[in-house]
C-alpha positions in Angstrom: 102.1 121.4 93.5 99.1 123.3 94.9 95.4 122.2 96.1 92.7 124.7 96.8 95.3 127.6 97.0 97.4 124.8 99.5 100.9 124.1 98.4 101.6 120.3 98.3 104.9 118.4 99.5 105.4 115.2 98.0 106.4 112.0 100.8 107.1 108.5 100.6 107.2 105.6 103.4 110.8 105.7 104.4 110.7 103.0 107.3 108.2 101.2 109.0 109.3 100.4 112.7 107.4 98.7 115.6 105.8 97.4 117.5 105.4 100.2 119.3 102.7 100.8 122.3 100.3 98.4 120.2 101.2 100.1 117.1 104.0 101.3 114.7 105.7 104.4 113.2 105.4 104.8 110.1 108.1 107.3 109.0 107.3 109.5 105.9 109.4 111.9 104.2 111.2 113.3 101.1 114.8 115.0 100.7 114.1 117.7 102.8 112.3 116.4 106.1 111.6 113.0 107.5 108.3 113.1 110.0 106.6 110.1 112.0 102.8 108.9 112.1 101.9 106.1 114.7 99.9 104.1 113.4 97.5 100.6 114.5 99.1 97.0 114.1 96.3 96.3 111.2 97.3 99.5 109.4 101.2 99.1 110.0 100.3 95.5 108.6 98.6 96.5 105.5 101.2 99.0 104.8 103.8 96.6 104.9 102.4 93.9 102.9 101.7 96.6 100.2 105.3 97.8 100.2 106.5 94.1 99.9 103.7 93.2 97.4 102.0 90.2 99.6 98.8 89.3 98.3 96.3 87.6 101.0 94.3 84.3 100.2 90.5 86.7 100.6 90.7 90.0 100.5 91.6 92.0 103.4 89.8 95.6 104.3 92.0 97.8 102.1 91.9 95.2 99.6 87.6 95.1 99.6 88.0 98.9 99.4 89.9 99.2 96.4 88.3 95.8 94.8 85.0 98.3 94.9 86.7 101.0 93.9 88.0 99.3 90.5 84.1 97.8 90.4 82.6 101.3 89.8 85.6 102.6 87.7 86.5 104.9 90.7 89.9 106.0 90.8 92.3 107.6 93.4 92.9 111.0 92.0 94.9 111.9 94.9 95.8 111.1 98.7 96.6 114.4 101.0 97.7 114.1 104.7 95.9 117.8 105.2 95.6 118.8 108.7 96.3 117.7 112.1 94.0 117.8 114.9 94.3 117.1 118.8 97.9 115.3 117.2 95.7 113.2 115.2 97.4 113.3 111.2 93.4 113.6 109.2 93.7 113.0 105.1 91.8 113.6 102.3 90.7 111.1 99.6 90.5 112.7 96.3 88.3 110.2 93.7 87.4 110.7 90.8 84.8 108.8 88.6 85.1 109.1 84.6 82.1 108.5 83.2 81.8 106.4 79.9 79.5 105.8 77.4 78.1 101.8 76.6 80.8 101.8 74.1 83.3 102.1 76.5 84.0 105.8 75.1 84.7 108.9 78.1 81.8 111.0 78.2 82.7 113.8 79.1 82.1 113.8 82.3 83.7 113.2 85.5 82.5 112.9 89.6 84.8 113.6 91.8 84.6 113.5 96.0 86.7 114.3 98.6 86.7 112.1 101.6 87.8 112.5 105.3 90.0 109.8 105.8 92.3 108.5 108.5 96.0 109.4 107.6 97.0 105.5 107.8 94.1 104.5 105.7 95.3 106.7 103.7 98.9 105.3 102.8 97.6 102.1 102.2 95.2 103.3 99.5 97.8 105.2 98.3 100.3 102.9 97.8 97.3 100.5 96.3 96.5 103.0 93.7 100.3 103.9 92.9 99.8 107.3 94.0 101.9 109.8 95.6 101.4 110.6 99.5 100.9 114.5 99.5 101.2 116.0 102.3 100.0 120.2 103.0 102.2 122.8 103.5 101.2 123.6 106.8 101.6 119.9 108.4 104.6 119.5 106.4 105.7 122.6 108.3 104.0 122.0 111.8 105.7 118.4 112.1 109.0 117.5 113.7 111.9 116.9 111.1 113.7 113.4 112.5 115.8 112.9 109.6 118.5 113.0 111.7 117.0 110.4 113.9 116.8 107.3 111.4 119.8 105.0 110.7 119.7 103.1 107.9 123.3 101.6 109.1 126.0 102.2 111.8 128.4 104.1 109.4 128.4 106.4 106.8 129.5 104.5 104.2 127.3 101.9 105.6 124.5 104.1 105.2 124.7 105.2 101.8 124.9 101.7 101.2 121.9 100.7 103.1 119.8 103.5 101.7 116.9 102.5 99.0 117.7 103.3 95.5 115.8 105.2 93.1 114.5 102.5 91.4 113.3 100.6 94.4 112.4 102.8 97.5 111.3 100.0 99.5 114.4 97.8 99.6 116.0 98.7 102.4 113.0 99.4 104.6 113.7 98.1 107.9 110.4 96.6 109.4 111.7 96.0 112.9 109.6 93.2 114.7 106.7 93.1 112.6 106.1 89.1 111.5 103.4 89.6 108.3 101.0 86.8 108.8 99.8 85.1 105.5 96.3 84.0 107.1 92.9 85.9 106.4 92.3 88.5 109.4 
């Protein structure tokens, strides 16, 4: 997959571990490399409670985003972790806007905009939208590979029982010390 000449690696949350320094690592990767983005308690929060589909009583900041979205029939084209500055992970919002006659009928026309987002932000309104997590070639290849480094159980046989299926990614996903908290923020 390629964006403006860039090639793109698909990633998905693997593990979502913390607290951590007032934070939480979120661990993103795909069959070939595993890499970790800390991330803020509100973000690690959201992340999780998309993952385990919790819905809040009012809506929550991710939630007002993408109720506003879905007002103006703006959609996530796509969600790119794309560049890394001062070891900060930056991403790029890709939305796209169809534009439709009264009758409900596509115009023929389309707006799309590319926003600089925070990476965390980012996951969240990914994993809102149902969209892959892309992540460039050249962060994909500047971060650390710590496959190696998560356990999903003390074994081997353990961990290929412990590891997510297919079907259901999330499963297995250990969350560490994180207690979700049902009340508005």
């Amino acid at each position: 997959m390629a964006e403006n000449g860039a090639e793109l690696e698909v990633v998905k949350v693997k593990k979502v571990a913390g607290p951590i320094d007032g934070g939480a690592a979120v661990f993103l990767g795909n069959e070939r490399k595993t890499f970790v983005i800390f991330v803020g308690l509100y973000e690690a929060n959201a992340i999780i409670k998309e993952i385990q589909e919790q819905k809040s009583i009012r809506p929550l900041t991710h939630d007002l985003l993408h109720n506003l979205m879905l007002g103006f029939d703006v959609g996530v084209k796509q969600v790119i972790i794309s560049d890394i500055i001062d070891n900060t992970f930056c991403a790029t919002l890709v939305l796209q806007q169809v534009i439709s006659t009264g009758n409900e009928e596509w115009a023929g026309k389309r707006n799309e905009v590319r926003i600089d987002a925070r990476a965390s932000d980012s996951i969240v309104v990914a994993l809102k939208a149902r969209k892959d997590i892309l992540v460039t070639r050249r962060v994909f290849d500047q971060v650390e590979d710590v496959t190696d480094k998560i356990h999903w159980g003390e074994s081997e046989e353990e961990a290929k029982e412990e590891a997510p299926s297919e079907e259901n990614p999330f499963e297995n996903l250990d969350f560490g010390e994180f207690k979700i908290e049902d009340e508005d923020e």
